[in-house]
C-alpha positions in Angstrom: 17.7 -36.2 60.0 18.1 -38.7 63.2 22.1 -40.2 63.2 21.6 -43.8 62.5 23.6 -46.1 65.2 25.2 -49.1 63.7 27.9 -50.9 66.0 30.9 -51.5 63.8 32.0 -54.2 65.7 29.3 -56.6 63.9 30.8 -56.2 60.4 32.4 -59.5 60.8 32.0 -60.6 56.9 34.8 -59.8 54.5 33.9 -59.4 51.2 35.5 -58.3 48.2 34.0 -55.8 45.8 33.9 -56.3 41.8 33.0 -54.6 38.7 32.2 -56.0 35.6 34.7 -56.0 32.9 33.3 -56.6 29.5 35.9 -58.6 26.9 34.5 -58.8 23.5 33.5 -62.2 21.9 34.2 -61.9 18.5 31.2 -62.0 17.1 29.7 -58.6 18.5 29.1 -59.3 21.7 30.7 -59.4 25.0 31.7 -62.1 27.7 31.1 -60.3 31.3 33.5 -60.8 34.1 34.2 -59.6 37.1 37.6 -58.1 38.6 37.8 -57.5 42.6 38.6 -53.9 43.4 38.2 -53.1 46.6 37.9 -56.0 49.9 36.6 -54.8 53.0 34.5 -55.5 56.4 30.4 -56.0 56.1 27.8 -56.5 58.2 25.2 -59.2 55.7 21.2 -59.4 57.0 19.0 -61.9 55.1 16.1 -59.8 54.4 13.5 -62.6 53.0 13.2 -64.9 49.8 11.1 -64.9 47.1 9.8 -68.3 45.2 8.5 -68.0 41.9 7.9 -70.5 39.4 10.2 -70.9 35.9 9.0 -73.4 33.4 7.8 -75.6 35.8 10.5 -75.1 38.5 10.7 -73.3 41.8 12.9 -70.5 41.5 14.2 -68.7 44.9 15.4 -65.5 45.1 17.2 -64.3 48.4 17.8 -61.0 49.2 20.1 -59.1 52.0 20.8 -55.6 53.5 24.9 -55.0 53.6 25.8 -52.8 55.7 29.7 -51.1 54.6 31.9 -48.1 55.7 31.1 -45.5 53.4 32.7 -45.5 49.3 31.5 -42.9 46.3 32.6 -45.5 44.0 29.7 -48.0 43.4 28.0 -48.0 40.5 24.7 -50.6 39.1 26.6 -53.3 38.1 28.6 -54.2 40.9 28.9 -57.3 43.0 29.9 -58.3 46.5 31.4 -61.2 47.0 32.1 -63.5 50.2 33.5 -66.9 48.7 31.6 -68.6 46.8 28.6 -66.4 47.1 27.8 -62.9 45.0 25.8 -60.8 46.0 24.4 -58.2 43.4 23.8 -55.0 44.3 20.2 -53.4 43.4 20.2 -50.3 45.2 22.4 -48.5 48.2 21.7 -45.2 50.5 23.4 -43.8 53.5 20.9 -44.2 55.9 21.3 -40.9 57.7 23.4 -39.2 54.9 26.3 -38.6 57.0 28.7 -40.3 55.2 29.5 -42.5 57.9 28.1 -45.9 56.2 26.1 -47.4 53.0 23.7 -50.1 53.0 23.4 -52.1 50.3 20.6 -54.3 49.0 21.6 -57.1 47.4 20.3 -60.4 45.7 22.6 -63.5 46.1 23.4 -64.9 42.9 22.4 -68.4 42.8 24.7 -70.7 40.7 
């Protein structure tokens, strides 16, 4: 497999990585939040947007690649976060399975 070349010098996003921690309600369910474990350096690249329609109004779904050093520790589930915005994580490979990076595509949250 080809080496994939990636300038680390563009990861110029910091963003902080979280789990989901489940706290249960009371009532048999659970309230989901998320603690930050991890905060590192990213590279984020809008990939496109998606409008759909949801009872009558437009709904946009925007999605990224993230490009990060390489972790063995994400799991489905996970979110990036940079501010205000989340970013959830769909799916991640190494690109030329060297171990040298992840990339990450994501789905920003809207709120």
């Amino acid at each position: 497999m080809r080496s994939v070349f990636f300038d680390p010098g563009q990861m110029t996003a910091r963003l902080a990585l979280e789990a989901p921690v489940e706290t249960p309600d009371g009532q048999g369910g659970a309230t989901v939040a998320f603690a930050e474990i991890a905060s590192f350096w990213a590279r984020i690249e809008p990939v496109g947007e998606l409008r759909e329609e949801q009872a009558g109004a437009d709904v946009f779904t925007l999605t990224h690649r993230v490009w990060l050093r390489f972790r063995d520790d994400l799991k489905a589930g996970m979110r990036l976060r940079k501010g205000a915005r989340a970013f959830s994580i769909r799916a991640w490979r190494d690109p030329d399975e060297r171990g040298n990076y992840l990339v990450c595509l994501c789905e920003e949250e809207s709120r």
